[in-house]
C-alpha positions in Angstrom: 0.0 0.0 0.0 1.5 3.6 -1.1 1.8 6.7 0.9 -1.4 8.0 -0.8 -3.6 5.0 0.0 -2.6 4.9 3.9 -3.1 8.3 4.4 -6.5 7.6 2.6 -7.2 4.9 4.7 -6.3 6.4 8.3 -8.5 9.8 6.9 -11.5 7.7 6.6 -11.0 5.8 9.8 -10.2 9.2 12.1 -13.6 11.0 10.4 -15.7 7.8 11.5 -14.2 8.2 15.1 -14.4 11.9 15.5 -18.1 11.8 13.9 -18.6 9.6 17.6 -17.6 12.6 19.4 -21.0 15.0 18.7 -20.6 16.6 22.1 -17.2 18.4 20.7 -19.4 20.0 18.0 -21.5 22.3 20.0 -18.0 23.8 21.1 -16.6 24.0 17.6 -19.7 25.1 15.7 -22.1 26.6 17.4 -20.8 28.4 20.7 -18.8 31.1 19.0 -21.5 31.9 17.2 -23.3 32.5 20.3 -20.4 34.5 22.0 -20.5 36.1 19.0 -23.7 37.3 19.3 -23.5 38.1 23.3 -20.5 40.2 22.7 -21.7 41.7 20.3 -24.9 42.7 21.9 -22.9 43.6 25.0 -20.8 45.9 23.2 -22.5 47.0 20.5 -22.2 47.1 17.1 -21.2 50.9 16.2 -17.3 50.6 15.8 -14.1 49.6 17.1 -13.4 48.8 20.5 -12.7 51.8 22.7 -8.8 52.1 24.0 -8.7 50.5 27.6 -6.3 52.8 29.9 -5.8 53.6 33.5 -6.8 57.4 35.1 -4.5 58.3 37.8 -6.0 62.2 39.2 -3.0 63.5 41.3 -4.8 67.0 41.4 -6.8 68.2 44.0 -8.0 71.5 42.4 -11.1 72.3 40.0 -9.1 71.2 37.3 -8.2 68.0 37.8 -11.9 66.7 38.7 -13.0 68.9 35.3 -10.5 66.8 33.2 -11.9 63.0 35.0 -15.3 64.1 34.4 -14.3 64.9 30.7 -12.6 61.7 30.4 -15.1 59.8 31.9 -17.4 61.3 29.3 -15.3 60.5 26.4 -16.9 57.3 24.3 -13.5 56.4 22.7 -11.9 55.2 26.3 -12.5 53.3 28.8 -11.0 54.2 32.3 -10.1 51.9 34.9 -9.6 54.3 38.2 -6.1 54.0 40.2 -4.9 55.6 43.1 -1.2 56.1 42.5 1.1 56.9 39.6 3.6 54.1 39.8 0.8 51.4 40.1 -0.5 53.0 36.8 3.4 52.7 35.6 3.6 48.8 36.7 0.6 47.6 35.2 1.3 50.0 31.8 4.5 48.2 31.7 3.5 44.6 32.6 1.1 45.1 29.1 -2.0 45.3 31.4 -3.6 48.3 29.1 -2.0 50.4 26.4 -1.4 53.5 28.1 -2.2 55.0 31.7 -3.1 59.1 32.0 -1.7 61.1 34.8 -3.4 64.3 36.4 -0.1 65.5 38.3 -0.6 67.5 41.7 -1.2 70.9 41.3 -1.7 71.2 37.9 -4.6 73.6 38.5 -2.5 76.1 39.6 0.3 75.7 37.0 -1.8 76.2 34.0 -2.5 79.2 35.3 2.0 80.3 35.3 3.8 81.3 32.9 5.4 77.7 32.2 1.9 76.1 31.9 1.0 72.5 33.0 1.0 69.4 31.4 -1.4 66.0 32.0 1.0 62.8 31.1 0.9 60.0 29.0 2.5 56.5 30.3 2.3 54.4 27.3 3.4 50.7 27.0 6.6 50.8 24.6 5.3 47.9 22.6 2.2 49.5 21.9 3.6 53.1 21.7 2.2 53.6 18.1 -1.4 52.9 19.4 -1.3 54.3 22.3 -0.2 57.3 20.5 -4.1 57.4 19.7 -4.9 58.3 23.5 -3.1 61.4 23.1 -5.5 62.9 20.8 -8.4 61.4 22.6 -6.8 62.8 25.6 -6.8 66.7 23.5 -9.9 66.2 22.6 -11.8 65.6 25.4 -9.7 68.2 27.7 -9.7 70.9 25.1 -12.5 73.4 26.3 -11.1 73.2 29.5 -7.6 73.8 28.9 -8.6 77.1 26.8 -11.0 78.6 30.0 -7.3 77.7 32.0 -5.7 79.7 28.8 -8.0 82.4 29.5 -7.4 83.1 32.8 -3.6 82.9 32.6 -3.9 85.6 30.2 -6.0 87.8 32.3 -4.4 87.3 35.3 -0.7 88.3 33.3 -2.5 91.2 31.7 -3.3 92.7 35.7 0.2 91.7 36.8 1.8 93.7 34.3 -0.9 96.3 34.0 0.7 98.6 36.6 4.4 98.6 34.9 3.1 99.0 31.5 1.0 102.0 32.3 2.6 103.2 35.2 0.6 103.4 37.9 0.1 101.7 41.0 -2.4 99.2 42.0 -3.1 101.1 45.4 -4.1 104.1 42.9 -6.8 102.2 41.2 -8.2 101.2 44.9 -7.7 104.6 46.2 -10.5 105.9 43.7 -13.0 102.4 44.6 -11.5 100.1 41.9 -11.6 96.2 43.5 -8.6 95.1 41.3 -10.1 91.2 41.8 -13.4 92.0 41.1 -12.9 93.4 37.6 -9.8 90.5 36.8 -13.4 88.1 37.5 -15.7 90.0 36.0 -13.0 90.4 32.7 -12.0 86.8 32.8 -16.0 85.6 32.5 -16.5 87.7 29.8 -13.7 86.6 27.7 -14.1 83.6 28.6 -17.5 83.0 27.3 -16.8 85.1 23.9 -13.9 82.8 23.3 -15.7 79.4 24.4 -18.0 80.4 22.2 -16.2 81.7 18.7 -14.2 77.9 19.5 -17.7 75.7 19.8 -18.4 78.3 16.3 -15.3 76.7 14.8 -16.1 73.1 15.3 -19.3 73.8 14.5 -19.1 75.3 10.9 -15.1 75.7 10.7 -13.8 77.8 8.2 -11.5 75.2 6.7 -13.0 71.6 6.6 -11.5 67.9 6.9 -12.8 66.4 4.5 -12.1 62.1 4.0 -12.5 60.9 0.5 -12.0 57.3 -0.2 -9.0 56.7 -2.7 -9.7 56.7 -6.4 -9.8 52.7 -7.5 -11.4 52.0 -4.0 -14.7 51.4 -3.4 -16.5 53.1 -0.3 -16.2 50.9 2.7 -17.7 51.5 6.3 -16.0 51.9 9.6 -14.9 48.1 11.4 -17.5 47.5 13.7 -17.1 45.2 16.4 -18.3 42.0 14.9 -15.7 42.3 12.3 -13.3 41.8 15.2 -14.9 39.2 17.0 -16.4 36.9 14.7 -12.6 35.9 13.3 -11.2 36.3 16.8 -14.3 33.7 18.0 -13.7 31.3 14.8 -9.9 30.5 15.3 -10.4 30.3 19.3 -12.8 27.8 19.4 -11.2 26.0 15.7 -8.3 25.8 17.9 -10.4 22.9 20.6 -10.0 20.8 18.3 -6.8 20.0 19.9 -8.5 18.3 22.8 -10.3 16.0 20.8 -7.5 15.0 18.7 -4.9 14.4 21.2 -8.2 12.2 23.8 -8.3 9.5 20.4 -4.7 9.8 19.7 -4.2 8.8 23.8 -7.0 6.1 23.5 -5.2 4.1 20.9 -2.1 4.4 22.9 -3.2 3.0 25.8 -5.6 0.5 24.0 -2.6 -0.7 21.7 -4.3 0.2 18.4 -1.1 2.2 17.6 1.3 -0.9 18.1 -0.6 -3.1 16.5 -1.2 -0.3 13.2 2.7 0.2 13.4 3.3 -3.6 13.0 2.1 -3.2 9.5 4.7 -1.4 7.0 2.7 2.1 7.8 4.7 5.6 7.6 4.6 7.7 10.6 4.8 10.7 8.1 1.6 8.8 6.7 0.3 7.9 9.5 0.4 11.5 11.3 -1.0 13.3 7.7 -3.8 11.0 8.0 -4.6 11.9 11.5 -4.3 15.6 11.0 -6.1 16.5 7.9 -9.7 15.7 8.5 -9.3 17.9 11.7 -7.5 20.4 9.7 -10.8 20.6 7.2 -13.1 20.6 10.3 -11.3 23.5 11.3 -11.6 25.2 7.4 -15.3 24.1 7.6 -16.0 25.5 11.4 -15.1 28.9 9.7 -16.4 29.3 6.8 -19.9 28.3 8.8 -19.1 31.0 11.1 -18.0 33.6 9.0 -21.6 32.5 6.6 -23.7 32.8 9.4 -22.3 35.8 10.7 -22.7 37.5 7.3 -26.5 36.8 7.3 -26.7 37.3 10.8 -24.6 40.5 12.0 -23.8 42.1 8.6 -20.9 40.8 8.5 -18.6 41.8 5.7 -16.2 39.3 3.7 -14.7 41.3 1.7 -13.9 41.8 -1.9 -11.1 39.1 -2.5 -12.3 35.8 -2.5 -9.2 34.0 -3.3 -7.2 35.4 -0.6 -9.9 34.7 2.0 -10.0 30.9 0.6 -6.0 30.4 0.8 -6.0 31.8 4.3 -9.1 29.7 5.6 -7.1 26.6 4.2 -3.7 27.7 5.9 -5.5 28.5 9.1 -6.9 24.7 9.2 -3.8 23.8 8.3 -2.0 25.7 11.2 -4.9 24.5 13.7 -4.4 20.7 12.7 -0.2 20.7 12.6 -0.4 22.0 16.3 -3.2 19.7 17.4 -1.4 16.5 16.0 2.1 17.8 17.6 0.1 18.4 21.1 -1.7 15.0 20.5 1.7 13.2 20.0 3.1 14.9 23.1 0.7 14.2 25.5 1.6 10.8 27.9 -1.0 10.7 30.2 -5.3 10.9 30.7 -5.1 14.3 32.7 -2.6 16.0 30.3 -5.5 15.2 27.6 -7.7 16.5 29.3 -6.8 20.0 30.5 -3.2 21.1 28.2 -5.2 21.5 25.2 -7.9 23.2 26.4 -5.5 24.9 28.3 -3.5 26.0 25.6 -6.2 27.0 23.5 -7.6 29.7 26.2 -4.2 30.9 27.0 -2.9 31.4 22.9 -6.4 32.9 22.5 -5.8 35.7 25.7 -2.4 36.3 24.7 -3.4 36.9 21.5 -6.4 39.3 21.4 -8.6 36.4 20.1 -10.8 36.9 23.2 -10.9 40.6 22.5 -8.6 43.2 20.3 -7.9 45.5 23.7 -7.0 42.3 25.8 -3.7 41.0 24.3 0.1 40.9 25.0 2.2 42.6 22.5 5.4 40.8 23.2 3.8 37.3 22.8 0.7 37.9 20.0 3.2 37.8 17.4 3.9 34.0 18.0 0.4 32.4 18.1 -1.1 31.5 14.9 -4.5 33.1 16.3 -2.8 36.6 15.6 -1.7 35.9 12.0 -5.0 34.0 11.1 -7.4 36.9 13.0 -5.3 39.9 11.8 -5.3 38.4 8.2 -9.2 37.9 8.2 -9.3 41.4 9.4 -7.4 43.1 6.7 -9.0 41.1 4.1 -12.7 41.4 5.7 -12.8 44.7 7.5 -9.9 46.6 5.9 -10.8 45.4 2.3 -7.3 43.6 1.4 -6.2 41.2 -0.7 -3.8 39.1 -1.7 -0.5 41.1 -0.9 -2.1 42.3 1.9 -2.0 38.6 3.6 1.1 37.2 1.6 2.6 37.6 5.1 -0.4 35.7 7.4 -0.3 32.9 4.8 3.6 32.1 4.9 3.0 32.2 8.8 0.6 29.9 9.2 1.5 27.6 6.7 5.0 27.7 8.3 3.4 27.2 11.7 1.6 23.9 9.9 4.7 22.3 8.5 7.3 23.4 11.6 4.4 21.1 13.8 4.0 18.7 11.8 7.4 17.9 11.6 8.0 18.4 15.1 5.1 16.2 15.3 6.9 13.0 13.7 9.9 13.3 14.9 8.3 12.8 18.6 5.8 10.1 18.0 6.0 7.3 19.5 3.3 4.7 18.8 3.9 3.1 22.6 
């Protein structure tokens, strides 16, 4: 019997034997759909997630709680409260949240000096180019604020140089019933409001507009929302369970001795092992392409303009899903370790990796799951409107992640 024939003949065998396990179907099938769905109810369905960062308010002044309240009232972040700066520093650092904003003490009364204040940024060095974003959400949200403080600086300077530039004193001006801190008030209010009010003109109808045309050759596309983050995120963390499955038969015929007797036949391992891993490696291709269809009739979900390169990268993602199920399969020696490392691993690959959701990741590590390459591929192709340059990159990832596994994979097996 050929190499073609036995992996033939093992393919046939493991799709009889996984068809026995329905139970693992709901998990593969049907519950990301339905996280899907939760999530996407929970966090609605308007855009991108907001940037998760840390508030630190060092400022006990007017200020200070002005700037939290605007923050807090700012849709594009969400705040997590802490008390102190370096706590905001060590979890910024550790990859906790992108970025951590800082309030420093008495920074109500220095926007109001000559040098000026100035709220801080910490920002996680892997992520400094998105956390960059805070800073203009940051602007954004504090600039009414910051021109009032502007305001008053100017008014106050204006009274504390008023005596030397005309040359009186300010005892004169009291001496004939002038209250020096009564008109600085009265003047600040007033300029305040005609100012707040030719800025709020500005953004209203400014006289130079930003205008955002779509390129020439491209055709209009909408804003991500947030299922076209979740529903590949949810499809490659659950595709990814299959590993369980796999490596619970794989330890049954070890223990039972249906490996030693198979390998007393003239039977491959290479054969053997290719056999094993491609029906799970189409289950997986399968489990997405029924997501991403029932997400497209259910949530609007869009797949994009480049069928090909959505095709090539659902086969190298079931390829990359069923080279590190069969090298987890092959590796596991014991019932407990098949019970709890894949499923395990799978929750873990899927945190680090922001399969669980885009603002929950670590930087340092996404890069080397295959959930990153396969999610951030679907997302360029489905969301972005990409093609195939755009995920020449995800596909030689993932296939290398399929074939490095594999190989691993026979090298290590061990029929007893």
């Amino acid at each position: 019997m050929n190499a073609l024939q036995q992996i033939w003949t093992v393919m046939r065998k493991e799709i009889k034997v996984a068809a026995e396990f329905r139970g693992q179907w709901l998990n593969v099938f049907l519950t990301p759909l339905a996280f899907i769905a939760v999530m996407g109810v929970t966090f609605g369905d308007g855009g991108a997630p907001t940037a998760a960062v840390y508030l630190v308010n060092e400022d006990e002044g007017r200020l200070g709680r002005q700037i939290v309240s605007a923050l807090r009232n700012e849709p594009t972040l969400d705040l997590e409260i802490l008390s102190s700066r370096s706590e905001a520093d060590r979890l910024v650092g550790e990859g906790r949240r992108m970025a951590a904003i800082v309030i420093p003490s008495g920074l109500s009364e220095a926007v109001l000096t000559e040098q000026g204040g100035a709220i801080e940024v910490i920002v996680d060095p892997a992520r400094a180019q998105s956390a960059g974003v805070v800073l203009g959400q940051v602007q954004a949200a504090t600039a009414p604020m910051l021109i009032d403080a502007e305001v008053e600086r100017g008014v106050r300077t204006a009274f504390n140089t008023a005596p030397e530039t005309f040359g009186f004193e300010a005892a004169d001006l009291e001496a004939l019933g002038v209250d020096l801190e009564t008109v600085e008030r009265f003047l600040t209010a007033a300029i305040r409001g005609v100012v707040s009010s030719q800025v709020q003109d500005a953004i209203d109808d400014p006289l130079v507009r930003i205008e955002l045309k779509p390129a020439s050759d491209a055709a209009p596309r909408q804003a991500p929302t947030i299922f076209d983050y979740l529903t590949p995120g949810y499809s490659v963390f659950f595709a990814f369970f299959l590993m369980g499955l796999m490596a619970e038969i794989i330890y049954e015929e070890r223990v039972d001795g249906a490996l030693r007797r198979i390998f007393t036949l003239p039977v491959g391992k290479a054969s053997f092992l290719l056999g094993k891993m491609l029906p799970y490696a189409l289950i997986a291709m399968l489990q997405i392409v029924v997501v991403f269809g029932v997400s497209s009739l259910l949530f609007n979900f869009d797949l994009g303009d480049a069928p090909l390169a959505f095709t090539l990268l659902v086969v190298a993602t079931g390829l990359a899903v069923g080279g590190l199920s069969i090298l987890v399969a092959v590796l596991i020696r014991s019932e407990g370790q098949a019970n709890s490392i894949p499923s395990l691993l799978a929750v873990v690959m899927a945190a680090v990796s922001g399969a669980l959701f885009p603002s929950i990741q670590l930087p340092a590590l996404a890069q080397l799951t295959p959930h990153y390459w396969a999610i951030q591929g679907f997302l360029s192709i489905t969301a972005l409107g990409g093609g195939l340059t755009d995920v020449a990159l995800h596909l030689c990832v993932l296939l290398a992640v399929a074939v490095t596994t594999f190989a691993v994979a026979v090298w290590r097996f061990q029929p007893t």
